[in-house]
C-alpha positions in Angstrom: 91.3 96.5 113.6 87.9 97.8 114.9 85.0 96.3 112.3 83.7 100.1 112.4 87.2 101.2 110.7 88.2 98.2 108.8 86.7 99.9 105.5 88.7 103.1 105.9 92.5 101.6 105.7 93.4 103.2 102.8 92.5 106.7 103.9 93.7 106.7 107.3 97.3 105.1 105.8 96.7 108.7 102.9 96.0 110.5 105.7 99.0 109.6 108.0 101.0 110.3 105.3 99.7 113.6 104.1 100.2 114.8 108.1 103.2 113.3 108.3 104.7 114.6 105.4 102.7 118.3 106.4 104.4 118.6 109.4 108.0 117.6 108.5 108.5 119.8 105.6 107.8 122.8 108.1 110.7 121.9 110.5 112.6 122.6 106.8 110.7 125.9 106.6 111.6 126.9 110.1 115.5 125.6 109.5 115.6 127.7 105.9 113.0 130.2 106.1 112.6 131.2 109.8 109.0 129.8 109.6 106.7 129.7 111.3 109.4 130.4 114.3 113.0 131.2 113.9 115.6 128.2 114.2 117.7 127.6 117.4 121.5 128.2 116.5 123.2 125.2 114.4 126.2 124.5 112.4 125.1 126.4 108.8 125.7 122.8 107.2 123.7 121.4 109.2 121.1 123.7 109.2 121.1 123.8 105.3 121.4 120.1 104.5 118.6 118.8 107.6 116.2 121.6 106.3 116.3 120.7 102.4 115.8 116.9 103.3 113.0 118.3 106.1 111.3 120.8 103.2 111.9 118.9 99.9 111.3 115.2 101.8 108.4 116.6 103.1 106.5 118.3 100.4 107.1 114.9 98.4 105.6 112.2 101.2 102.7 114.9 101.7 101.7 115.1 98.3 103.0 111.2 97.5 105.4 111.8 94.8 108.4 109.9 94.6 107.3 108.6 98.5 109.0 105.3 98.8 112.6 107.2 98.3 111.7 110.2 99.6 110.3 108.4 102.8 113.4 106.3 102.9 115.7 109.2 102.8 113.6 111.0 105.4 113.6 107.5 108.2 117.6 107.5 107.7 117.7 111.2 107.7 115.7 110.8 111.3 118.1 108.0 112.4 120.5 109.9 112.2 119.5 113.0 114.0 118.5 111.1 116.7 121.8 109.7 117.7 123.1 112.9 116.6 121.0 115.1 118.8 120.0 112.8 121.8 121.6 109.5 121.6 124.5 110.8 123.7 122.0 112.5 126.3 120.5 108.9 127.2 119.5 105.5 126.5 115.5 106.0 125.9 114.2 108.9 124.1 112.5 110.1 127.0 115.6 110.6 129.1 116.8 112.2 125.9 113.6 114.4 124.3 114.0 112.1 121.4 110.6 111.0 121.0 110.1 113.2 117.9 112.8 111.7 116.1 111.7 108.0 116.9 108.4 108.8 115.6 109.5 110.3 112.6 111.6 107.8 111.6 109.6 104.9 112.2 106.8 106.3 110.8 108.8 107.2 107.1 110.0 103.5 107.6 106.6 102.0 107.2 105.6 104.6 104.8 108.9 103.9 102.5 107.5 100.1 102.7 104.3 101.0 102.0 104.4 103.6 98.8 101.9 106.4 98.7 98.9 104.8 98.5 95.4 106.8 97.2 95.2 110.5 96.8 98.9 110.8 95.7 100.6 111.7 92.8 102.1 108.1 92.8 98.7 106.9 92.6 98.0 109.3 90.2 100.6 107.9 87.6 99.8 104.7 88.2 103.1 103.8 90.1 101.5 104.2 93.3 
């Protein structure tokens, strides 16, 4: 790591996580609640079950409450989609516009090895 930022770990890891976890929940919003933009047409299951795990997983890795689990639900959850959604349109995910889903779930991976780190509600509790 760059001497300049070797001091700043722990906020950049909170930080990835607070985005992370920010930006997931509102592919949940968008799946339940039409927000910010409407959801493309899927399967009501579907649309029901990926949107609580997108909205509830979400809030909880943003605000670092429970974020282990919920972070471990959320990679599988992402797993999943993937092969769901573009493992059958390709081999890589840029063939198959799965680079989203990669991310995500690679990303919850570490972050589900890691905890929740400072600024959390983990933290907070001392389980953190």
């Amino acid at each position: 790591m760059a001497s300049f930022m070797g001091s700043y770990g722990g906020q950049t890891y909170a930080l990835m996580r607070i985005v992370f976890g920010f930006t997931f929940l509102f592919h949940g919003t968008q799946k339940l609640l039409g927000f910010p933009i409407p959801q493309p047409e899927m399967p009501a299951a579907m649309l029901y079950a990926a949107g609580s795990i997108e909205l509830v997983g979400g809030a909880l890795i943003m605000i670092g409450l429970m974020t282990s689990w919920a972070a471990f639900v959320a990679s599988g959850f992402m797993a999943a989609a993937y092969w769901m959604a573009h493992g059958m349109n390709g081999l890589l995910p840029i063939e198959n516009k799965g680079e989203l889903a990669v991310v995500y779930c690679f990303a919850f991976l570490f972050i589900s090895a890691h905890g929740a780190g400072m600024w959390s509600v983990d933290a907070g509790r001392g389980s953190g």
